[in-house]
VMD Tcl script that draws the C-alpha trace (Angstrom):
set ca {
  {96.11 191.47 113.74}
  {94.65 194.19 111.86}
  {91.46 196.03 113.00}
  {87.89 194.53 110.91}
  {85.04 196.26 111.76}
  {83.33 193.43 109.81}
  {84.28 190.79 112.26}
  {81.95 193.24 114.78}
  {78.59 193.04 114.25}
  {76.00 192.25 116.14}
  {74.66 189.02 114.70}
  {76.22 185.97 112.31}
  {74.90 183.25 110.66}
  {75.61 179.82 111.91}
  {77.57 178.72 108.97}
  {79.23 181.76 108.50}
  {80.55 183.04 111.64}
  {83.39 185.37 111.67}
  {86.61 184.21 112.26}
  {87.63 186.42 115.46}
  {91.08 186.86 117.09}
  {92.35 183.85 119.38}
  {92.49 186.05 122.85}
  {94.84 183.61 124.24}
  {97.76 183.26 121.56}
  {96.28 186.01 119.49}
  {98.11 184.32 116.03}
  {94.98 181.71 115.69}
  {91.04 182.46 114.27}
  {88.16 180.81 116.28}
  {86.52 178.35 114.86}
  {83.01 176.65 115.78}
  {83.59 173.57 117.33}
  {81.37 171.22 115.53}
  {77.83 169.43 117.02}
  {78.25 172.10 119.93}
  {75.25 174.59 119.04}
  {72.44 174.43 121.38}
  {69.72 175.98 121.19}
  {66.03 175.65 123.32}
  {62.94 177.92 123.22}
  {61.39 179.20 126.19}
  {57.31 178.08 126.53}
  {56.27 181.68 126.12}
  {58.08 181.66 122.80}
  {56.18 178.63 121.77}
  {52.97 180.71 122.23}
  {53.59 183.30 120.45}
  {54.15 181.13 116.99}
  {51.45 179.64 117.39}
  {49.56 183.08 117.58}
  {48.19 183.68 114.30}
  {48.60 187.00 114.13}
  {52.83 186.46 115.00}
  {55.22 187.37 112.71}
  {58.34 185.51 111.84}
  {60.56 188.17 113.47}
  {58.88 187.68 116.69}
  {60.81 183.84 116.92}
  {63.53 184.12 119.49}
  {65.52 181.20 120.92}
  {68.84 180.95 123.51}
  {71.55 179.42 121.90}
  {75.07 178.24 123.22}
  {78.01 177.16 121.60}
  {81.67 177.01 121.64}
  {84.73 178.22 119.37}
  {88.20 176.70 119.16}
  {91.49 178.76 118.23}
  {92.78 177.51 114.94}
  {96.09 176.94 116.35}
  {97.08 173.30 117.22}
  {99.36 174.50 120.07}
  {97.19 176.99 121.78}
  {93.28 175.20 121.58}
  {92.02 178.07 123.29}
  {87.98 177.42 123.95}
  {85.81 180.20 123.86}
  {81.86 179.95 125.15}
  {79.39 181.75 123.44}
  {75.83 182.35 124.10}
  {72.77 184.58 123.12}
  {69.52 184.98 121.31}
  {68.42 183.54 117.75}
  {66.88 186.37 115.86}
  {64.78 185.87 112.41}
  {65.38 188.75 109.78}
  {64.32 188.90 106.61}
  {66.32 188.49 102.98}
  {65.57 188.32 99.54}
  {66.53 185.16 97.34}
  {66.08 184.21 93.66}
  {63.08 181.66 93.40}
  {63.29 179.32 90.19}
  {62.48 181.57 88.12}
  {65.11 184.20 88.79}
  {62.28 186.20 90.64}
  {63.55 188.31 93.95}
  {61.04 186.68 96.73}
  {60.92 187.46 100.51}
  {63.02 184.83 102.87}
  {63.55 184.29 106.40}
  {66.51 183.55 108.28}
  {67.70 182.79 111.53}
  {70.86 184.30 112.91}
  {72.16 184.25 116.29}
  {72.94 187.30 118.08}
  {75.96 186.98 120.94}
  {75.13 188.13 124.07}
  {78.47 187.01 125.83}
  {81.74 185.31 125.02}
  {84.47 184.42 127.27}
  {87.31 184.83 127.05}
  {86.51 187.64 124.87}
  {87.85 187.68 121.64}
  {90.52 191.01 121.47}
  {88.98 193.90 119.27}
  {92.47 195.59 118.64}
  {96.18 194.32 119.45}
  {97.85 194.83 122.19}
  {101.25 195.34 122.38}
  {103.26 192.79 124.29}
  {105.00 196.19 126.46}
  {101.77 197.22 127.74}
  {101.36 197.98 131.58}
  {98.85 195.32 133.69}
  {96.28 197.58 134.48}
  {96.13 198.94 130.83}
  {95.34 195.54 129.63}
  {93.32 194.63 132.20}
  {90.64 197.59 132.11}
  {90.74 196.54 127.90}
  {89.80 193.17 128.40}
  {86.98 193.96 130.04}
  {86.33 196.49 127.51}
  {86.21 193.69 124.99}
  {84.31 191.23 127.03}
  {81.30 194.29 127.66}
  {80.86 194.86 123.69}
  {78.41 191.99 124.25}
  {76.40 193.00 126.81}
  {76.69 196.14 127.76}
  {78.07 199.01 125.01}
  {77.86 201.72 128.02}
  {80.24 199.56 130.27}
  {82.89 198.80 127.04}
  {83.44 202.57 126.87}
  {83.60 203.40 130.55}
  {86.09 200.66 130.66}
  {88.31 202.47 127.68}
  {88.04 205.92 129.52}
  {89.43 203.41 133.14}
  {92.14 202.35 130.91}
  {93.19 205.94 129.25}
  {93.93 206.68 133.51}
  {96.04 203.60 133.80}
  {97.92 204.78 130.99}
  {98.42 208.47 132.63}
  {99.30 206.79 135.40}
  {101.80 204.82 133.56}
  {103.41 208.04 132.69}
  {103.54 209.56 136.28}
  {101.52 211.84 134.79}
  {100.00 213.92 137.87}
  {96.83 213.01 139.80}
  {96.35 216.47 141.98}
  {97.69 219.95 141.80}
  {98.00 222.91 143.92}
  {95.39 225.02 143.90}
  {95.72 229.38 144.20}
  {94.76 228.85 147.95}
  {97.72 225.83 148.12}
  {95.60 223.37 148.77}
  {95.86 220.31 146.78}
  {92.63 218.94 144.62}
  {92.31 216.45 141.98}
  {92.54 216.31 138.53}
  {89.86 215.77 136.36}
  {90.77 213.31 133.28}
  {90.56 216.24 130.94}
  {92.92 218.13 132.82}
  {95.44 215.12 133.44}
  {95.78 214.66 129.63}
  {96.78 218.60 129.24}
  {99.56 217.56 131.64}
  {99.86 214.57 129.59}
  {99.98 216.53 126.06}
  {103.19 218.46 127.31}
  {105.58 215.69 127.79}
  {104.06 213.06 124.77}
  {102.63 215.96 122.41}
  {99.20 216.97 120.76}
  {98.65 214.03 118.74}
  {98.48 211.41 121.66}
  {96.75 213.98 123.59}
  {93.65 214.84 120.89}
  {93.69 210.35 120.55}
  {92.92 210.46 124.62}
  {90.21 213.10 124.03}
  {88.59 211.42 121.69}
  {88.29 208.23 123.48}
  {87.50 210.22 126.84}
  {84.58 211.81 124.65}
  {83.07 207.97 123.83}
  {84.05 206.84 127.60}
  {81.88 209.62 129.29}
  {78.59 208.98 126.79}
  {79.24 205.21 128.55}
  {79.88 206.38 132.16}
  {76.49 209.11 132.08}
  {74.52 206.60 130.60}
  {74.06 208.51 126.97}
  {73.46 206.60 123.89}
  {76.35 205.48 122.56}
  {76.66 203.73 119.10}
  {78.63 200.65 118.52}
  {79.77 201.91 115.59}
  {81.63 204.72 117.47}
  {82.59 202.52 120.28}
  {84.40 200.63 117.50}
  {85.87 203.89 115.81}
  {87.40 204.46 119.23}
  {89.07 201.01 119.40}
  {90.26 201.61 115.68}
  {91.99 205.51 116.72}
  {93.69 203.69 119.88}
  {94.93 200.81 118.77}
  {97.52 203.20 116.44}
  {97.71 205.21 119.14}
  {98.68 202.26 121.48}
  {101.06 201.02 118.81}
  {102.81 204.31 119.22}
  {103.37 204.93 123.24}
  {104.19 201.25 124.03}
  {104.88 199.13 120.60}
  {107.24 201.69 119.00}
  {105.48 201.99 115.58}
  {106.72 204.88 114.61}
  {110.44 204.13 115.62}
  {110.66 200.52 113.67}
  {109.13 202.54 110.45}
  {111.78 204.73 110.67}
  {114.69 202.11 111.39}
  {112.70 199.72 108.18}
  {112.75 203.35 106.06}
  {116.45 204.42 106.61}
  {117.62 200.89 106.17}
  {116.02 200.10 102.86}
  {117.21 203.80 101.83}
  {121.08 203.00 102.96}
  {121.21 199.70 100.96}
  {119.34 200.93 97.94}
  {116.72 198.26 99.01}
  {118.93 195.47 97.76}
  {118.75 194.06 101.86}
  {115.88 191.45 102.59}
  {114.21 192.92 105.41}
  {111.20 191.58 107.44}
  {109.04 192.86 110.39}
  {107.72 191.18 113.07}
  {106.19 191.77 116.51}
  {107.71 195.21 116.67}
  {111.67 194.46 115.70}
  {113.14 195.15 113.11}
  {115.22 191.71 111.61}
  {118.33 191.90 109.25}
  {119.59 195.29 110.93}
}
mol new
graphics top color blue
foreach p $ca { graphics top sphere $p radius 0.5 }
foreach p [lrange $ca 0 end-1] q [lrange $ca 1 end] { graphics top cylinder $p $q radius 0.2 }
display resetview
């Protein structure tokens, strides 16, 4: 799976909606599963369009519906629901004339199981996985909780790596450390680059935990920087590249060689 920001947004069309990850078998796209949108209007809606001095982008409705994983053998269902907005476009009348439209769209406000925004490698610990699912479930509803739940999962890594929790302090007494200070400890055994990754993505997870505005676009920059970075400490990226580059160089490229799920095949 390879990170679209496109498949991201906010809102979709009904009869274009994005073909997001399976977050069961992860191979498959989800699909809508026909004659299952629903969609009702709340009597306070029905009000307000009748109000003559309303506006089209004013219409709101609940809608539910349900997506299927491509896949015949997995047939994962995911539930979906959220508000209808109306937004305006701009489509060619008859006469090739650029004239103000109105369309509905429906804007997710939950899906579960969430749909995974970056891959996971299979060697990843639990808890890692764990706090990121819940990261991907809260891009729906709550931006703020997404990001704390990336900074939760940046200390299950550092766990992971028995990195230290507490130190000794001048007076000897012990005190905990601060996530800042547990990825310096980190940075000496895996290096800078991991290291500067962890900052960054403790940067976005503290705008989430203090309440700050945080964008979704840089919630989803922060997915895109640790997926690689994930890819590195736990799928062995860089190590199969290598392997894949030395091999083709040692047989002059004249071995068929393919990658897949981390291995390299033919060696």
């Amino acid at each position: 799976m390879v990170f679209d920001p496109k498949l991201w947004g906010t809102s979709f069309n009904e009869a274009r909606i994005p073909p997001l990850p399976c977050p069961t078998c992860r191979h498959g796209r989800l699909v809508l599963v026909p004659d299952t949108i629903q969609k009702l209007q709340a009597a306070h809606n029905v009000k307000t369009m009748n109000d003559e001095d309303s506006i089209p982008e004013m219409f709101t409705q609940k809608f539910a519906l349900f997506l299927k994983c491509s896949t015949p053998d997995c047939g994962e269902i995911v539930s979906v629901y959220g508000d209808t907005r109306t937004v305006e476009t701009y489509d060619d009348d008859e006469f090739g004339q650029s004239c103000l439209a109105y369309v509905e769209e429906l804007e997710p406000k939950g899906m579960y199981p969430a749909p995974p925004i970056i891959e996971l490698p299979e060697e990843i610990p639990y808890k890692v996985r764990h706090q990121l699912q819940m990261a991907f479930g809260f891009l729906w509803t709550d931006i703020g909780a997404s990001a704390n739940r990336v900074r939760a999962s940046i200390e299950r890594i550092l766990d992971d790596a028995q990195t230290p929790v507490k130190a000794n302090s001048r007076t000897d007494k012990l005190y905990r450390l601060d996530l800042a200070q547990r990825i310096e400890q980190f940075k000496i055994k895996a290096g800078a680059d991991h290291a500067d990754t962890m900052t960054a993505l403790r940067y976005v997870g503290n705008l989430g935990s203090h309440g700050e505005h945080l964008t979704r676009d840089a919630l989803l920059d922060a997915f895109r920087i640790y997926e690689d970075a994930l890819a590195e400490l736990y799928g062995n990226r860089s190590t199969v590249i290598k392997s894949l580059r030395e091999k083709i160089i040692s047989t002059k490229g004249s071995l068929p060689l393919r990658l897949k799920q981390g291995r390299l095949l033919g060696s």
